[in-house]
DRENSEDO-536005 format. One line per 3 residues: number of its first residue (from 0); their letters; for each residue x negated, y, z of N, C-alpha, C, O. Coordinates in steps of 0.05 Angstrom, whole numbers. Each point is the difference from the previous one (the first is absolute). Layout:
NUM	a	X:Y:Z:X:Y:Z:X:Y:Z:X:Y:Z  ...
//
This chain:
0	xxx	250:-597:-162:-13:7:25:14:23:13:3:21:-12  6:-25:38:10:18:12:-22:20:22:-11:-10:19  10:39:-25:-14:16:20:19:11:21:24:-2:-2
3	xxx	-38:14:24:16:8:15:-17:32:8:-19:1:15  30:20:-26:-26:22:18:20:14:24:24:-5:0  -35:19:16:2:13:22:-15:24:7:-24:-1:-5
6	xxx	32:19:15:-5:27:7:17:9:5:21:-12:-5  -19:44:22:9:11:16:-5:22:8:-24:2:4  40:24:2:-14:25:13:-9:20:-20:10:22:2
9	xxx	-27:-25:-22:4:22:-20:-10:-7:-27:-17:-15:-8  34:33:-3:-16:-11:-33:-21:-4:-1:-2:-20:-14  -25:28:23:-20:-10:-3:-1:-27:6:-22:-10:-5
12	xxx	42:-7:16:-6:-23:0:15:-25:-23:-7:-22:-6  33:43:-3:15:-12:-18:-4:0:-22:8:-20:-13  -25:47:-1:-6:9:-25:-21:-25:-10:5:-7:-23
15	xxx	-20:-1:31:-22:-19:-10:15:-35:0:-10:-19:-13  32:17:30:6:-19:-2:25:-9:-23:5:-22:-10  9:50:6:10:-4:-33:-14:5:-19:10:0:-23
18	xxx	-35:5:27:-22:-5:-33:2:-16:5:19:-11:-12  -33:-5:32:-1:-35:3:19:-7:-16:-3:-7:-24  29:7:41:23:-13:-11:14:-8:-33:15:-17:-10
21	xxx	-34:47:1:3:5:-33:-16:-24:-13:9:-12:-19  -33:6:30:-24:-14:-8:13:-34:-10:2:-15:-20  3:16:47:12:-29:12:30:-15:-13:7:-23:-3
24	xxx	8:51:-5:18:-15:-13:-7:3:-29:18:-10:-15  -37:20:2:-12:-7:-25:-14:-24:-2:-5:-12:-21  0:6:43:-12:-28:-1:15:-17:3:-10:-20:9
27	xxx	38:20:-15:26:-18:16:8:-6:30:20:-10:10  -32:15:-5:3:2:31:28:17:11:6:23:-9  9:-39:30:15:12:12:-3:8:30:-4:-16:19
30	xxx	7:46:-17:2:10:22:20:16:12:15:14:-14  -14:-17:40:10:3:28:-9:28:9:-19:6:-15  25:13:31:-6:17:15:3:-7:43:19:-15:4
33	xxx	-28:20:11:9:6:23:-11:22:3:-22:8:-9  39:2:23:-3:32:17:19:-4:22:11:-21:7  -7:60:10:19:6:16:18:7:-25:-1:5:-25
36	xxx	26:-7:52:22:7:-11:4:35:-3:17:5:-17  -27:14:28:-3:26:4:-14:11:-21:7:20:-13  -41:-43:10:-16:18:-5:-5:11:-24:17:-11:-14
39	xxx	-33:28:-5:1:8:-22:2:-23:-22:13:2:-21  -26:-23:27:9:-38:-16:21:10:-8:1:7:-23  15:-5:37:27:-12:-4:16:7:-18:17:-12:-12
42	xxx	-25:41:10:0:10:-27:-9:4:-24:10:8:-21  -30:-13:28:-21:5:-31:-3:-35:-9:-2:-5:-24  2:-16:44:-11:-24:-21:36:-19:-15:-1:-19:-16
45	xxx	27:31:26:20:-9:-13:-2:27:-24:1:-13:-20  -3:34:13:-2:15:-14:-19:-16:-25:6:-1:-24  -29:-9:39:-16:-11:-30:13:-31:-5:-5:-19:-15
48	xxx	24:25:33:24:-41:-16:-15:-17:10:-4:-18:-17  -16:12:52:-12:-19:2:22:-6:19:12:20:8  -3:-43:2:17:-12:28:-9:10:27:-23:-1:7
51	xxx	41:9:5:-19:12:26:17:-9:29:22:7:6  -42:-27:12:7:-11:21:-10:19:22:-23:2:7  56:17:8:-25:10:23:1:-13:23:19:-16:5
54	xxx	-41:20:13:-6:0:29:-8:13:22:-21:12:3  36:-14:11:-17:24:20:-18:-2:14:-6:-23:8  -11:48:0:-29:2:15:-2:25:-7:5:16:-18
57	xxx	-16:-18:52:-20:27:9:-24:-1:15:-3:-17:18  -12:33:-23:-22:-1:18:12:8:29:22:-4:10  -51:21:3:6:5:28:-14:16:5:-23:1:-6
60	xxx	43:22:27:-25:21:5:-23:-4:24:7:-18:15  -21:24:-11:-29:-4:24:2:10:11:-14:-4:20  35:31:-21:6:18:27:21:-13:9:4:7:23
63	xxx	12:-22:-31:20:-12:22:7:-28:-5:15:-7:-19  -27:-13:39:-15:-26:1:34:-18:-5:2:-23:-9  17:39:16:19:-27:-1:15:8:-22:24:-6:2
66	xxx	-32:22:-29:2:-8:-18:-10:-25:-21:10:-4:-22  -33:-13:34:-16:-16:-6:24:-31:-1:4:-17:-17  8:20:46:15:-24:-7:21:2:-20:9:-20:-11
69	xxx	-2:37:7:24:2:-17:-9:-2:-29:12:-14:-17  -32:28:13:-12:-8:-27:-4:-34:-14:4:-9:-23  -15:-4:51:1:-31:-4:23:-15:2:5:-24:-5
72	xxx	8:44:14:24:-20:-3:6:0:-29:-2:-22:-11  7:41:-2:9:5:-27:-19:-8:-14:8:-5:-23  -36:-2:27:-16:-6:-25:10:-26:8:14:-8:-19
75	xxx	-14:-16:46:13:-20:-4:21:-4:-7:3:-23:-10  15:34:12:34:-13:-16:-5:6:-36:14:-13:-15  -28:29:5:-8:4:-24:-12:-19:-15:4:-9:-22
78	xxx	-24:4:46:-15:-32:-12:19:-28:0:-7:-16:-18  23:8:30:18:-12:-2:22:-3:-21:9:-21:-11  0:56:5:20:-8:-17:-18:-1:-39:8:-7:-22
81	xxx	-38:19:33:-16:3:-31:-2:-36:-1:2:-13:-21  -5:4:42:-12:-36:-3:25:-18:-16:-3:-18:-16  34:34:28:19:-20:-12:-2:13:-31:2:-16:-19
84	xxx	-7:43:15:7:14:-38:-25:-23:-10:4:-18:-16  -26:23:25:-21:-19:-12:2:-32:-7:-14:-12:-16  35:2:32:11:-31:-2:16:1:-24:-2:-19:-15
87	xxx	19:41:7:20:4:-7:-14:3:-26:9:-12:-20  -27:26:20:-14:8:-37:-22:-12:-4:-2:-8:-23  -20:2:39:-20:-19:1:-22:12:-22:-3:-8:-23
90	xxx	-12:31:36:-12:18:-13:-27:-8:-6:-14:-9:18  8:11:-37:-41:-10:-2:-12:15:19:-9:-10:21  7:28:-24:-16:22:9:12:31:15:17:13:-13
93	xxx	-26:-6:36:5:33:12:-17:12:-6:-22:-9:-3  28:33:1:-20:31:-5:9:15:16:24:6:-1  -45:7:25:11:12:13:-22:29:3:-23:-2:10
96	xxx	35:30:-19:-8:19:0:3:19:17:2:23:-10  -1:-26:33:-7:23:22:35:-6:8:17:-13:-12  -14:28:36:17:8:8:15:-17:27:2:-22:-11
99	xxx	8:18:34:10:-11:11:17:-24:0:-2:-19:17  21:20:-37:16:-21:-13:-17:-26:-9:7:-24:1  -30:34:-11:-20:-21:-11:-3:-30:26:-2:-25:-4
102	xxx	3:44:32:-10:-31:10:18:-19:12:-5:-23:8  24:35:-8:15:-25:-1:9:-12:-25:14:-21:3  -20:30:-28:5:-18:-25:-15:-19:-2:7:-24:-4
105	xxx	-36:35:8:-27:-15:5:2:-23:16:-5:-22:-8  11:26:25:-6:-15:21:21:-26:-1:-8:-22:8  36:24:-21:18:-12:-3:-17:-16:-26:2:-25:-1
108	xxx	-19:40:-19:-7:-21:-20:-15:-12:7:-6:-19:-15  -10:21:44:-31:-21:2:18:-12:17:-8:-23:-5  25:19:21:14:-22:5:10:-25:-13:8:-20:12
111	xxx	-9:24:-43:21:-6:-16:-23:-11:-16:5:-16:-18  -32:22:23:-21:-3:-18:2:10:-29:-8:-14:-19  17:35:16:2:16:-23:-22:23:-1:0:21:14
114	xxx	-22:-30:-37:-22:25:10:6:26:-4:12:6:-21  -18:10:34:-2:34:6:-25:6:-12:-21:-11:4  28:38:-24:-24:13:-12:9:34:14:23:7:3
117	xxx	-46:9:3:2:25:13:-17:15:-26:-19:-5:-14  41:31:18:-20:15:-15:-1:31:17:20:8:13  -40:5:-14:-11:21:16:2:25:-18:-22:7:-8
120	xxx	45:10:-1:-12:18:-9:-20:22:15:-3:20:-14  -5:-18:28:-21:27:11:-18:-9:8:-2:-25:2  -12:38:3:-28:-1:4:-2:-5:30:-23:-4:6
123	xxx	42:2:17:0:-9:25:19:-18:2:21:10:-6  -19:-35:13:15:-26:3:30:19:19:-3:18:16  21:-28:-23:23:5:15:6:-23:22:-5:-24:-3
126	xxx	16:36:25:3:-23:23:14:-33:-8:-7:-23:5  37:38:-23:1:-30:-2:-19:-23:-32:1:-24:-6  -13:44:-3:-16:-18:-21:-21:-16:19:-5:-24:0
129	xxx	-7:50:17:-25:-15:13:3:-23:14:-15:-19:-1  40:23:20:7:-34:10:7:-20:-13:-4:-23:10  16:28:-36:11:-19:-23:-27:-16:-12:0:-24:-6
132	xxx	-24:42:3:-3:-2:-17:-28:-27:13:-15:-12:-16  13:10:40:-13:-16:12:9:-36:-12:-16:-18:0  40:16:-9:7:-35:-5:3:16:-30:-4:-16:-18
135	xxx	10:35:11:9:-6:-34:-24:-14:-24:-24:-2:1  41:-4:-17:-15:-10:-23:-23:7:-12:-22:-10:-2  39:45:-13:-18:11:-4:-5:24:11:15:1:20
138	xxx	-26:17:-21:-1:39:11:-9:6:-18:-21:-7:-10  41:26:3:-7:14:-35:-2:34:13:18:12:11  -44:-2:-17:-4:24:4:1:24:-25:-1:-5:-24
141	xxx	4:35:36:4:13:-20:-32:14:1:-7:13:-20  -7:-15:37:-21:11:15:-17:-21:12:10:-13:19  -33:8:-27:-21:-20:9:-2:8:29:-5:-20:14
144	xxx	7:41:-1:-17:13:27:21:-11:22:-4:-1:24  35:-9:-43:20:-5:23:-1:-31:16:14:-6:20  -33:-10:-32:-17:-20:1:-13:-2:36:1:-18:17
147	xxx	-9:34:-18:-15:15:35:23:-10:17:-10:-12:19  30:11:-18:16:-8:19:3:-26:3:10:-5:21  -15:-13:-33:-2:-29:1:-26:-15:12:-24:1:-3
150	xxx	44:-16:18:-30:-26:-1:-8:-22:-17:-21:-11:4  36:5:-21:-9:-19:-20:9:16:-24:21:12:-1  -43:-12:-24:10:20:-20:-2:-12:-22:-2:8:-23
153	xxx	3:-41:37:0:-21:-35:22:-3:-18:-2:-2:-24  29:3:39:24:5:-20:10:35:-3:23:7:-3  -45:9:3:-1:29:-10:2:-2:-31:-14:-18:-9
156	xxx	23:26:-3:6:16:-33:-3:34:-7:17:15:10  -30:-9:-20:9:31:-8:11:4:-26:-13:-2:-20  40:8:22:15:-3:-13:16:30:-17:17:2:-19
159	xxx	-32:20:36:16:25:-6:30:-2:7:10:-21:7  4:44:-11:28:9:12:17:-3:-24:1:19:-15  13:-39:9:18:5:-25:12:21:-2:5:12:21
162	xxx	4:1:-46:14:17:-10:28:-4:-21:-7:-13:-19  31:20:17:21:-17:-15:-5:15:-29:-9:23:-6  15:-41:-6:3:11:-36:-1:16:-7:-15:9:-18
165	xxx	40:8:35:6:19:-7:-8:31:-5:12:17:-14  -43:-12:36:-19:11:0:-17:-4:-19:-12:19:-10  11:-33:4:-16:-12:-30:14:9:-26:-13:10:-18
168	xxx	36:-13:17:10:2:-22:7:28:-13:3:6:-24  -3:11:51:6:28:-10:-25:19:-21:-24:-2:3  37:16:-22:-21:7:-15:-4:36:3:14:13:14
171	xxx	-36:-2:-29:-5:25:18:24:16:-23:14:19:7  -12:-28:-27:20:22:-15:28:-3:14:14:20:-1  -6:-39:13:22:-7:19:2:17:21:20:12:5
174	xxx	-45:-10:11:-1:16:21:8:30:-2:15:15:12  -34:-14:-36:-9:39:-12:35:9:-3:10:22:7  3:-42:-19:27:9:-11:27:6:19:18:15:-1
177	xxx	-30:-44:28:12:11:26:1:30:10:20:14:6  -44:-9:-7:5:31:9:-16:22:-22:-19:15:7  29:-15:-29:-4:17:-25:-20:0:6:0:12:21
180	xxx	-31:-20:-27:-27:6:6:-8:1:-30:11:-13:-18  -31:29:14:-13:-8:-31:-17:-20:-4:-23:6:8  24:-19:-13:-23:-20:-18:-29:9:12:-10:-18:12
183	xxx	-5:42:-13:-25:15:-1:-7:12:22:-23:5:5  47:1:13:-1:8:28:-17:-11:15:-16:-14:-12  12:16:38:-9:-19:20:14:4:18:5:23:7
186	xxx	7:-48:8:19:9:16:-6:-29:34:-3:-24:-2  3:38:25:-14:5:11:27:-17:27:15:17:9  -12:-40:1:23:-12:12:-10:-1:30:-24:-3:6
189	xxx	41:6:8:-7:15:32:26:-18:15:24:0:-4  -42:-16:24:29:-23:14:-10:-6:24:-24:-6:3  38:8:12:-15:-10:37:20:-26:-3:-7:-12:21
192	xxx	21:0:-29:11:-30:-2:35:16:1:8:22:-4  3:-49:10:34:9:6:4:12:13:19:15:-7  -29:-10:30:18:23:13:-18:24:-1:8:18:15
195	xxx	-26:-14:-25:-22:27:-8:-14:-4:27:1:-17:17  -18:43:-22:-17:16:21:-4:19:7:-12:16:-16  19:-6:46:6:26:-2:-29:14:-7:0:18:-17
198	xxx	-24:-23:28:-28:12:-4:-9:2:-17:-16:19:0  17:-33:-21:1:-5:-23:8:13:-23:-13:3:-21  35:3:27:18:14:-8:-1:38:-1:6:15:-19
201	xxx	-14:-11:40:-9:33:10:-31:-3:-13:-6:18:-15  -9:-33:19:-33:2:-17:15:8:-23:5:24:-6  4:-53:-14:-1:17:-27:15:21:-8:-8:11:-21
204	xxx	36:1:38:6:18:-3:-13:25:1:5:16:-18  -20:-11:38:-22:17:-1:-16:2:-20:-8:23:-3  -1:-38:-15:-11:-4:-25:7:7:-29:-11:0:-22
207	xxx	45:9:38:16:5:-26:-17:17:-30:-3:-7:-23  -2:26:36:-17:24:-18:-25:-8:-14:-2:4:-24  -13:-14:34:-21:-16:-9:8:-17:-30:-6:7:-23
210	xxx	25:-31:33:17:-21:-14:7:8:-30:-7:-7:-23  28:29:39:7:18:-35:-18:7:-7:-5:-9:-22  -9:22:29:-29:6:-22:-11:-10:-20:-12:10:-18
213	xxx	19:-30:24:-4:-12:-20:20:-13:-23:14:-20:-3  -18:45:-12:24:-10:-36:14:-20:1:22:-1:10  -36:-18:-21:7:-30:-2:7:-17:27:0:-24:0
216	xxx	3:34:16:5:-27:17:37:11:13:13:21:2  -11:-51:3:34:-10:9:-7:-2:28:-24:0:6  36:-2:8:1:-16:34:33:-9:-2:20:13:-6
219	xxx	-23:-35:11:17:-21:16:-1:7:33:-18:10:13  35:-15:-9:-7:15:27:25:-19:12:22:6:-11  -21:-25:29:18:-23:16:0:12:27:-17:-13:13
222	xxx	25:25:-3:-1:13:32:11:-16:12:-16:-1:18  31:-14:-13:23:-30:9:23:23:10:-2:25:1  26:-43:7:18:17:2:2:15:24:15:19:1
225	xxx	-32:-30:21:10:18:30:-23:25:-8:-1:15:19  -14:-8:-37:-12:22:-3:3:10:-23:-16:18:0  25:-17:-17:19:7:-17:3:34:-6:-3:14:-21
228	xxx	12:-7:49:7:27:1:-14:14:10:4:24:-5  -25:-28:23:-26:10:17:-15:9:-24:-11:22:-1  11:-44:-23:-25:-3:-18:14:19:-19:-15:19:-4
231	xxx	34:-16:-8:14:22:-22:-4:27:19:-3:23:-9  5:-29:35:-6:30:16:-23:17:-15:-1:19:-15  -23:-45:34:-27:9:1:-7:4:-37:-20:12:-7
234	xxx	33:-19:-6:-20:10:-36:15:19:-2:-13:22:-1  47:-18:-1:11:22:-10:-9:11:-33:-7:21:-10  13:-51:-1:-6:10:-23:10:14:-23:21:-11:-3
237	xxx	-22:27:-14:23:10:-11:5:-20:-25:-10:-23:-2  33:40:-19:14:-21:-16:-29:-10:-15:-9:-24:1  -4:43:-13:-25:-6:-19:-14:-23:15:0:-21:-12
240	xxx	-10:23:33:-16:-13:16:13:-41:-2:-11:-22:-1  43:35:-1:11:-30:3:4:-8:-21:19:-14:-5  -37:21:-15:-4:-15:-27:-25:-15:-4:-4:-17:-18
243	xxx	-11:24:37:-23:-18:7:-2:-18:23:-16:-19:-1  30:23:23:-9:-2:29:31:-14:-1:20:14:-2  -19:-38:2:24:-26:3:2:-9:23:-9:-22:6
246	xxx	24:40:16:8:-18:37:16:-10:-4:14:10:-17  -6:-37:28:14:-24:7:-3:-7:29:-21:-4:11  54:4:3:-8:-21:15:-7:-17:8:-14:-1:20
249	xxx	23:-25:-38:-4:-30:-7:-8:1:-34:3:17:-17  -13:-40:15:-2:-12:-31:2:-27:-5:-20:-12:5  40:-1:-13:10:-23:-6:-16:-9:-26:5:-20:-12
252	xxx	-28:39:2:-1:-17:-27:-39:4:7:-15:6:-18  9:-9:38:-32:12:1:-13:-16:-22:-18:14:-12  22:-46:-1:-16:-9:-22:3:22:-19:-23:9:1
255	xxx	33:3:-14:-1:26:-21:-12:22:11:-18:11:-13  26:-2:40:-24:19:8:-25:-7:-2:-18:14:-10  13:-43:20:-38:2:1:-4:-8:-25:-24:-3:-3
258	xxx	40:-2:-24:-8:-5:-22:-10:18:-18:-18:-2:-17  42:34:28:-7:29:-9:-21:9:8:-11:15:-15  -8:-22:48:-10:15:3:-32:-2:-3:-13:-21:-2
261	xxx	0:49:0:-32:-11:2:-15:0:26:-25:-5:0  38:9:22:-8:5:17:23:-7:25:23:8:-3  -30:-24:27:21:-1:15:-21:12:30:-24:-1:2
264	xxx	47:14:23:-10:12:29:19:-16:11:23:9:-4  -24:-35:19:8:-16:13:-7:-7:32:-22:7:8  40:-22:10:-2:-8:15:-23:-35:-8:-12:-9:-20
267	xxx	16:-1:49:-19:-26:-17:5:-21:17:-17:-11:15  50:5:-18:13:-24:6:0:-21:-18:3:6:-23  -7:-31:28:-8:-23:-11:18:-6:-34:-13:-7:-19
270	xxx	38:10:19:15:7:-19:-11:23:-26:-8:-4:-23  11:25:35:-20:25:-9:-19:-5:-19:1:1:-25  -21:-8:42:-25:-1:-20:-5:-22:-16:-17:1:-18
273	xxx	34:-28:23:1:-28:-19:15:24:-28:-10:1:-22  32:14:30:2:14:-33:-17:10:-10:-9:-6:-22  -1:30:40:-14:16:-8:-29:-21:-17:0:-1:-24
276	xxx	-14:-9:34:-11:-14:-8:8:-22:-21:-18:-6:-17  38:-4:15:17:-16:-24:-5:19:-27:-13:-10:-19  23:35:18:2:18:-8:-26:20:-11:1:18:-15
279	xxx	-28:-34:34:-22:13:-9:3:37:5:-10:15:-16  24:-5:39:1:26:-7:-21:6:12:-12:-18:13  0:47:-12:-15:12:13:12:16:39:21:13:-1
282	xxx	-30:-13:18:5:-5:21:-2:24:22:-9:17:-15  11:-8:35:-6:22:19:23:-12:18:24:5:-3  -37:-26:28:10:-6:19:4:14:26:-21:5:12
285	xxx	41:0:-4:1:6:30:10:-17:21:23:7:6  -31:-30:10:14:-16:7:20:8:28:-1:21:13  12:-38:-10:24:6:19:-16:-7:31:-5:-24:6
288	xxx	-1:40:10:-17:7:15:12:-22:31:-15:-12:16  42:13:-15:13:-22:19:8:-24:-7:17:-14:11  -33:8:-35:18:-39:-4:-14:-17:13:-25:1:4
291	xxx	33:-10:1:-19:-26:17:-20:-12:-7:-5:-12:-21  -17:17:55:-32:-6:-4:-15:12:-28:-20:-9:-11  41:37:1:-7:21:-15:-4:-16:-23:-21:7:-11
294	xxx	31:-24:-1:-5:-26:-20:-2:23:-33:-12:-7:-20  27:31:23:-1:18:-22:-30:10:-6:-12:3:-22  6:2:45:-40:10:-4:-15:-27:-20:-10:-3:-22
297	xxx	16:-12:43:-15:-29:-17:13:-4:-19:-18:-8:-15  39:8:2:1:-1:-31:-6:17:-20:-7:-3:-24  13:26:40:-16:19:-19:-32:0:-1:-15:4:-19
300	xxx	10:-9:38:-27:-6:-5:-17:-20:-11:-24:-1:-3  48:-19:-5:-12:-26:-16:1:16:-31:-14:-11:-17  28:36:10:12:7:-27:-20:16:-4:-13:2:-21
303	xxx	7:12:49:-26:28:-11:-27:-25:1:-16:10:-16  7:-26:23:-25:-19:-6:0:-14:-22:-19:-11:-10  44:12:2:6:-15:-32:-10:16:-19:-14:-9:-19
306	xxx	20:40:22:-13:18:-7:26:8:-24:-4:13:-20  32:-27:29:34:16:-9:13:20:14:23:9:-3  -40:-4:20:13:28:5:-10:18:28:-15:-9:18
309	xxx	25:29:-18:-18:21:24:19:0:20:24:-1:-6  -33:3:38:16:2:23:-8:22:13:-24:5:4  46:14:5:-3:18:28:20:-10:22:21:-11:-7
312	xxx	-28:16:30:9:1:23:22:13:-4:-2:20:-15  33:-28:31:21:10:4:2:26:16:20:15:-1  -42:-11:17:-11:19:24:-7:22:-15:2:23:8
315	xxx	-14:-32:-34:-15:19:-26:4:6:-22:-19:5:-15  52:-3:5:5:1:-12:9:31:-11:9:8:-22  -15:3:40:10:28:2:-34:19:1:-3:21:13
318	xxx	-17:-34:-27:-22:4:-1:-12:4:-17:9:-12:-19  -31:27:16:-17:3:-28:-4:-23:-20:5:3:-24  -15:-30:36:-10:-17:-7:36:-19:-17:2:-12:-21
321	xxx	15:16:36:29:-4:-25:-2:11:-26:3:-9:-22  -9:29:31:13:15:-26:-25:-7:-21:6:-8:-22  -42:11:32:-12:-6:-11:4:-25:-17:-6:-2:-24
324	xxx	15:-16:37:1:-17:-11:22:-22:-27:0:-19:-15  22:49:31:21:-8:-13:-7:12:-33:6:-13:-20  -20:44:21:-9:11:-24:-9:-15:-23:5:2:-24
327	xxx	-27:-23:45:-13:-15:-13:14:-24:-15:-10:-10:-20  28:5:27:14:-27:-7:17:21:-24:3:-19:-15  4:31:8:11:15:-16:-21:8:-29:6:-5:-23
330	xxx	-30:18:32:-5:11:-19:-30:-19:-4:-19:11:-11  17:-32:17:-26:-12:-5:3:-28:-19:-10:-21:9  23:20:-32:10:-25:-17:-19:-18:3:8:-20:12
333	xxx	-39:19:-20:-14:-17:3:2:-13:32:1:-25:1  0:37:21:12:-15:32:21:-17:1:0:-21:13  25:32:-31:27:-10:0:-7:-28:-23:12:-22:4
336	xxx	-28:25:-22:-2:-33:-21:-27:-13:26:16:-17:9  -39:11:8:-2:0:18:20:-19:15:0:-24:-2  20:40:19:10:-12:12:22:-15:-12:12:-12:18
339	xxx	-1:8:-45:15:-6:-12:-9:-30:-1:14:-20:5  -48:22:-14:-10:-24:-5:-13:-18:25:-9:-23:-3  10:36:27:-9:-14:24:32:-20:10:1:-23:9
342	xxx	24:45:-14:25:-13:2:5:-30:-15:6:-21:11  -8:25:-34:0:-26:-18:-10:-21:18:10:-19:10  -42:34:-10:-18:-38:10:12:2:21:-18:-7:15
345	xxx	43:12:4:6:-14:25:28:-24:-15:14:-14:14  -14:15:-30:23:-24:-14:20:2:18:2:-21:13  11:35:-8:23:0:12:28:-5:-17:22:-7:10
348	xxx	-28:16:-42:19:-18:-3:-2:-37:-12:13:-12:-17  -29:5:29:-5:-26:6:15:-17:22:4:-24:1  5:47:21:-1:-18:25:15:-8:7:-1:-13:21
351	xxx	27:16:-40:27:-13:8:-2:-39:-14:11:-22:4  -29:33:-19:-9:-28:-25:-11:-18:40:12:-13:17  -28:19:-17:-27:-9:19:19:-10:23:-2:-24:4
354	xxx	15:34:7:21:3:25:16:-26:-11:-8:-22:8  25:21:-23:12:-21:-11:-16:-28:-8:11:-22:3  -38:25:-12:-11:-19:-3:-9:-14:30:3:-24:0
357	xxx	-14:36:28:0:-6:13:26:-20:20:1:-20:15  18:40:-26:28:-15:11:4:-21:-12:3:-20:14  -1:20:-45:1:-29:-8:-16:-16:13:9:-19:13
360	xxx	-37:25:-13:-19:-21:3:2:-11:29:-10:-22:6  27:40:18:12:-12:26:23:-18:0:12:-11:18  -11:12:-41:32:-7:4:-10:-30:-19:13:-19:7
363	xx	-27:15:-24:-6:-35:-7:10:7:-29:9:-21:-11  -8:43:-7:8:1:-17:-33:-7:-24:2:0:-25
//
């Protein structure tokens, strides 16, 4: 059985579709990638050894209307040349996860009568899922509430956000040894995503003193790289200090960080919290206050009603009620097993199983 997935535009759309991909070729299944040729795809899904066909597409901006044709032009010559690759390999089934590139793969497979399965990581439908997802097979959600955007919600699934292995597999003595931590410590991981946060970033720095205060605890501390140096400004820690207090720009190995840690202060992008939650960690969301139709509020807020983890406002982070709460997520163990165990019952690591079974089951397998 041949798959075909698709996505585009940012890891959050690629990351769930190589768990998939992990799932799927355990099941014998062979798969395909489409993406852009530019976009982060292009690098990360030949890196994990899957085949990668690109295509081009772009959206369009609304402030300037005759970017609109040019966009269709390119989603049509895309659909054309995806219709001849699809003759050419003769795929069971598409998966298409967010991103622009998606509709003309799509669209090239319902020509071809090759069913299309969509999957939604966030909690607000993305433009091109929501138009896709009107003829697809199935709609696999990561979030029941993303459901609201549809008019027929009989081929809906909730499926959760896959996560790859490799988050799974990391263990906490792995992590602890990454960055000399003790065994007994508590150590305390702080990430606004890849490219950081600057607000984010100045809250917990401000916190510094507090933080150390406490004996036992580590901070991880991921500032991303364009803040980097703002963030080593604002702590100014000395050498002692940087035996507890671990800044990084980037981290290439975050499965061992969230394996080390007991506690994570995160953003709450769709990627994000499928680990964090994979991972069962304990939580203190700040979501990213400009993503679209604010889709970060609503997921975090599906996490704080789960009752895995606590949210403040990005506006408020530099407020009593942070730090309160960040205290709390630190020094309250019985809160942290709590949310440890509200994380579990979301089976997230189920959902790459569930996602794949849906695809098969589109595909006549």
């Amino acid at each position: 059985m041949l798959i075909v997935l698709s996505g585009g535009g940012t890891a959050g759309h690629i990351n769930p579709a190589l768990a998939l991909a992990e799932v799927l070729e355990q099941r014998g299944c062979d798969v395909r990638f489409a993406g852009t040729p530019t976009g982060v795809e292009a690098r990360l899904v030949p890196a994990a050894g899957i085949p990668f066909e690109p295509f081009e597409a772009a959206g369009f901006d609304r402030g300037h209307p005759l970017s609109l044709p040019k966009a269709l032009a390119k989603i049509q010559r895309s659909t054309v040349a995806a219709r001849r690759w699809f003759d050419e390999i003769r795929p069971d089934a598409v998966v298409g996860f967010g991103g622009y590139v998606c509709i003309p793969v799509a669209r090239a497979a319902e020509q071809r009568g090759i069913p299309v399965v969509v999957h939604e990581q966030n909690s607000v439908m993305g433009m091109a899922n929501k138009y896709l997802a009107r003829r697809a097979a199935a709609v696999c959600l990561t979030y029941e509430c993303a459901a609201s955007a549809l008019k027929d919600e009989s081929r809906v699934r909730v499926t959760g956000n896959p996560v790859r292995g490799s988050v799974f597999a990391a263990t906490r003595e792995e992590g602890r040894a990454l960055f000399d931590i003790p065994q007994d410590a508590r150590m305390l991981l702080v990430t606004g995503g890849s490219l950081g946060a600057r607000h984010l970033n100045q809250a917990v720095a401000g916190l510094k003193d507090k933080l150390l205060s406490y004996e036992d605890l580590h901070v991880v501390h991921v500032a991303g790289p364009k803040d980097l140096d703002a963030t080593a400004e604002a702590l100014a820690l000395s050498s002692e200090e940087k035996r507890r207090w671990h800044l990084l720009g980037y981290l290439d190995r975050m499965g061992e960080a969230m394996a080390a840690a007991d506690a994570i202060v995160s953003r709450a992008g769709a990627t994000s919290l499928a680990e964090i939650s994979a991972r069962a960690l304990p939580a203190l969301l700040v979501p990213f206050p400009f993503a679209a139709e604010d889709h970060q509020t609503t997921n975090a807020r599906a996490c704080v009603e789960a009752g895995a983890a606590y949210m403040v406002a990005d506006a408020d982070v530099e407020g009593s009620e942070f730090a309160r709460l960040l205290c709390t997520l630190i020094e309250d163990a019985d809160a942290r097993a709590r949310m440890s165990t509200a994380a579990r019952a979301q089976k997230t690591r189920d959902a790459a199983g569930l996602l794949a079974d849906a695809v098969m089951e589109a595909a006549g397998a």
